[in-house]
N, C-alpha and C positions, 0 to 999 in steps of 0.2 A: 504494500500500500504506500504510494506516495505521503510525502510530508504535506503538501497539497491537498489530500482527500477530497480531489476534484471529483471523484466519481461515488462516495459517499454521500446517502443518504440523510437529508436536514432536516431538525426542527429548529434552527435556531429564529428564524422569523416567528416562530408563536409563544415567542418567551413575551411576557408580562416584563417591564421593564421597571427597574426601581430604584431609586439613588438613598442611600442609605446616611452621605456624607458622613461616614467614617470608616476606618476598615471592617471587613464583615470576618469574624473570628470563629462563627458556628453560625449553624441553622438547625431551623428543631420544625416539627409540624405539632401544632394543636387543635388536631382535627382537620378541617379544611383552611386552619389559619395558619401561615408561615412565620415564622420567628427569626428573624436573624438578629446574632448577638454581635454588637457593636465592639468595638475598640475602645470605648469609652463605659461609661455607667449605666451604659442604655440598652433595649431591645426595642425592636423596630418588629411590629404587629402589622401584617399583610393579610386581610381579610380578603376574599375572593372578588368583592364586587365594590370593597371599602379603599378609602384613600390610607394610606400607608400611618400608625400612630407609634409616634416614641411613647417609653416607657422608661422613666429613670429609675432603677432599680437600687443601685449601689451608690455612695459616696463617693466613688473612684474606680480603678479597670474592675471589667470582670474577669475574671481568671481560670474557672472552669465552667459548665454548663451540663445539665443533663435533663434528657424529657421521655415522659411514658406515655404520650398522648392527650394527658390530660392537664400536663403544669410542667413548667420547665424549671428545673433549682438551681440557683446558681449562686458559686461562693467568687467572694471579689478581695479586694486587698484591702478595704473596712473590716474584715474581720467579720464578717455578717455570710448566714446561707440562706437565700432568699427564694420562696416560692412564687408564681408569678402561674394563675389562670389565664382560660384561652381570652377572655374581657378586659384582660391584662390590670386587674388586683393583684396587689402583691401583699404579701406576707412574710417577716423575718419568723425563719425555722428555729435560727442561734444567732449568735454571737463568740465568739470567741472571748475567754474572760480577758485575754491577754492582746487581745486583737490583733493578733496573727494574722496571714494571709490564708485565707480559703484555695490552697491549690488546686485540688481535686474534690470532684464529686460524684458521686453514684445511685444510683435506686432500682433498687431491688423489690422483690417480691412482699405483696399485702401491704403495698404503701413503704416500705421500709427507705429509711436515705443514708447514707455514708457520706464525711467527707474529711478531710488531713489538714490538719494544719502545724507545717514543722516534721516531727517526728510521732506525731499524736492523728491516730485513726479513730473518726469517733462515728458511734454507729445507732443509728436513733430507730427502736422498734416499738417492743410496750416500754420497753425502758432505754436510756441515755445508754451507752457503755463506751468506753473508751481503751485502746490499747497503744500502748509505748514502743514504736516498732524501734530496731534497730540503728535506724536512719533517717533521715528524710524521705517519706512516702515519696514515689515514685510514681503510684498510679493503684487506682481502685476497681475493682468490679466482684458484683455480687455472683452468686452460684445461684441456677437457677430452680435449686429447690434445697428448699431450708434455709434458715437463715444464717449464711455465712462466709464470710466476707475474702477475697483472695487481696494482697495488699503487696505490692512492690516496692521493693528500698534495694540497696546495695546489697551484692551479693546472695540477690534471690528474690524470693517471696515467702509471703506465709500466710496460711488459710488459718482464719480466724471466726471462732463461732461466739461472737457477742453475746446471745442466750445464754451461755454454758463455762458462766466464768471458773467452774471447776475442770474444764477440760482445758489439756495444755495445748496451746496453739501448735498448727502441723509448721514446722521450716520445711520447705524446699531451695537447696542453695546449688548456686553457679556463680562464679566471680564475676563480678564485673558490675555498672550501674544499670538497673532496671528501672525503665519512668513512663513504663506505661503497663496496663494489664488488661487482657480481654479471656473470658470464659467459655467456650463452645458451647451453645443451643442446648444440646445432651448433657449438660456439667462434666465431660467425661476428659478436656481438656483445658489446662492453663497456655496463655503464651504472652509474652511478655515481650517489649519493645526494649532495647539496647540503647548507652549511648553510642555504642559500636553501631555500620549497619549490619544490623541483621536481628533476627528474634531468635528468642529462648522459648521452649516450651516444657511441659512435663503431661505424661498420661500418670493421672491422678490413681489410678487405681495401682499402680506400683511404683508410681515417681519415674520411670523411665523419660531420659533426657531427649530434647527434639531442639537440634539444631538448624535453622533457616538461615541462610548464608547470601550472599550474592548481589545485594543492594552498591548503589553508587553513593547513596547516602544514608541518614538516619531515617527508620522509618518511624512517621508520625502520624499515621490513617492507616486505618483498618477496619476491616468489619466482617460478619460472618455472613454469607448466603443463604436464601428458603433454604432451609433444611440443615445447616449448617456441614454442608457438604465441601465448601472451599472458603479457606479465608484469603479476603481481596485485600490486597497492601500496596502504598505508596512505597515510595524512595529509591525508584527506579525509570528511567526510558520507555518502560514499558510496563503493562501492569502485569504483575505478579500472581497469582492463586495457587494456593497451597491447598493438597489434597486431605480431605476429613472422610471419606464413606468409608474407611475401615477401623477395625479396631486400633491398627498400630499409627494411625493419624499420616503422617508424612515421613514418616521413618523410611530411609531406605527408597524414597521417589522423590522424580524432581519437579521443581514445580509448572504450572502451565505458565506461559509466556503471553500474553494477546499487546493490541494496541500501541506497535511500535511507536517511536517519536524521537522527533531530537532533542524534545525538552522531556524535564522529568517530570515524574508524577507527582501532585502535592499532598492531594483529597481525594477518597474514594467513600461511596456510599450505594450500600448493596442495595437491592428493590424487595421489598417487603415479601412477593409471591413468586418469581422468575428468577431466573441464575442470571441475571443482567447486573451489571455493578456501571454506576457513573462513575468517570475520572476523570479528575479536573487537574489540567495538567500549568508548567511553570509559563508558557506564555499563553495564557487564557483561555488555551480552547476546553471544552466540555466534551467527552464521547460518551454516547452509551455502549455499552461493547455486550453483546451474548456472547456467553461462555461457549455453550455446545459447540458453534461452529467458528467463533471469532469474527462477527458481522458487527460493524460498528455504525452508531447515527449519529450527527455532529449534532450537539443540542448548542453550542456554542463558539463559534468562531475565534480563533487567537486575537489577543487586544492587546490593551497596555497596560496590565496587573495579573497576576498570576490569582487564578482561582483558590483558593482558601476556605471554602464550607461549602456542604452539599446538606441537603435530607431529602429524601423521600415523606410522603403522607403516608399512612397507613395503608391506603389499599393500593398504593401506585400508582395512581394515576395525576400526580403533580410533582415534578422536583424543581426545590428551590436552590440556588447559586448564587452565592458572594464571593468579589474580590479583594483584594489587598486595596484595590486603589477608593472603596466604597461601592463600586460600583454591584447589583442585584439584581436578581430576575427570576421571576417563577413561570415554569413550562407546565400545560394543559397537556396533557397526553391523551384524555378521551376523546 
């Protein structure tokens, strides 16, 4: 495929166009409404048929974001972790006593939130709990049944069961800094984002190590596919997917390649129902790319900002897109 993608398939003329006037740092859906998280203290509410409304959330940056469809939480550098409906009320969840930075946040199952600040994971169910990881958290993600929490710092991770402050927390260790963490659909795997590039994993059921290799850079996007069949990953020319349909995850195979380029990839974000992953790559073009055969559709033409947040809506049929430079747009797919 040419760099060109002259004979590529478009939607980029039926993207909804949006100016955000700041950088766009994530996107969330709530519901049919689009969320992009500002560069600043703000979220910016795209209703389908509505004119675009800020929402000042935080005191200062926001720093992590997470959403379940129905509230986006976000912890910022006020020391605050802020809930925020699709009407765009908002609600402080915490505060930090110490007013730390909110780096990371997460939510999990039956409402449940997580979020670090420092070397403190604190994990809010029926009750507060909080644990003292080894380092500076790195990165959060719940398991998807039970309540219990996977947390990155240096030199590994550790699954953590907040409910059960009598059971000792599991270590999984590998050298190096870990600052990011995602859990497979099946809870049946960990993998973890490097400041090296490349990922770390572990098949939980015997800790057996899973090494992912080969990136040009740090990777900083990832996500799992319907079914959690492949995990889609940035930090490379081309997108990435690592193989999940067997027991032994990616052990032992290599991964699949799609969507060359000369630029790298920044953001990926899988589609809720189909093996389609969007990538939003460093000179601003947008692909949707299918896995099964490697067919790609330009939802966005290269500009002058590199793409930086992607979501999907729940049923797929809208993805929203922001750039570095503020620049936004949400695509109609029905």
């Amino acid at each position: 495929m040419s760099e060109s993608r002259n004979d590529t398939v478009s939607l980029a003329e039926r993207a909804r166009r949006v100016t955000a006037e700041a950088p766009v740092v994530a996107a969330h859906f709530l519901g049919r409404t689009a969320v992009f998280v500002l560069g600043d203290e703000a979220l910016l509410m795209v209703e389908p048929q509505g004119d675009p409304r800020r929402v000042a959330v935080h005191a200062g940056a926001i720093l992590a974001t997470a959403a379940d469809g129905a509230r986006v939480v976000s912890g910022g550098d006020d020391g605050k972790v802020v809930e925020t409906n699709a009407v765009g009320e908002s609600r402080t969840l915490a505060t930090d006593p110490k007013r730390r930075w909110i780096d990371h946040v997460a939510l999990g199952p039956d409402g449940a939130v997580a979020w670090s600040a420092g070397k403190a994971a604190i994990a809010q169910g029926k009750e507060l709990r909080q644990f003292e990881a080894p380092s500076t958290v790195g990165g959060l993600a719940f398991l998807p049944k039970g309540f219990r929490l996977a947390i990155a710092h240096y030199n590994g991770a550790t699954l953590w069961f907040p409910n059960a402050p009598q059971a000792a927390p599991e270590k999984l260790e590998w050298k190096g800094s870990h600052l990011g963490a995602t859990v497979s659909p099946d809870g049946r795997f960990l993998v973890t984002t490097m400041q090296e590039p490349m990922l770390h994993g572990w098949r939980l059921v015997d800790r057996q190590h899973m090494r992912m290799s080969g990136y040009a850079a740090r990777v900083t996007s990832l996500g799992w596919t319907s079914g959690g069949h492949w995990l889609a990953t940035s930090g490379a020319s081309q997108l990435i997917l690592w193989p999940f349909q067997t027991k032994d995850g990616p052990m032992g195979k290599q991964p699949r390649l799609l969507a060359p380029s000369e630029h790298r990839i920044g953001v990926v974000a899988c589609h809720p129902r189909q093996d389609v992953v969007a990538a939003g790559y460093s000179d601003g073009m947008l692909l949707l790319v299918r896995i099964d055969d490697g067919a790609e559709i330009l939802a966005k033409k290269p500009g002058d900002a590199p793409v930086t947040a992607l979501a999907w809506s729940a049923d797929g049929l809208l993805l929203a897109w922001g750039t570095e430079s503020g620049a936004a747009g949400i695509i109609d797919l029905a």
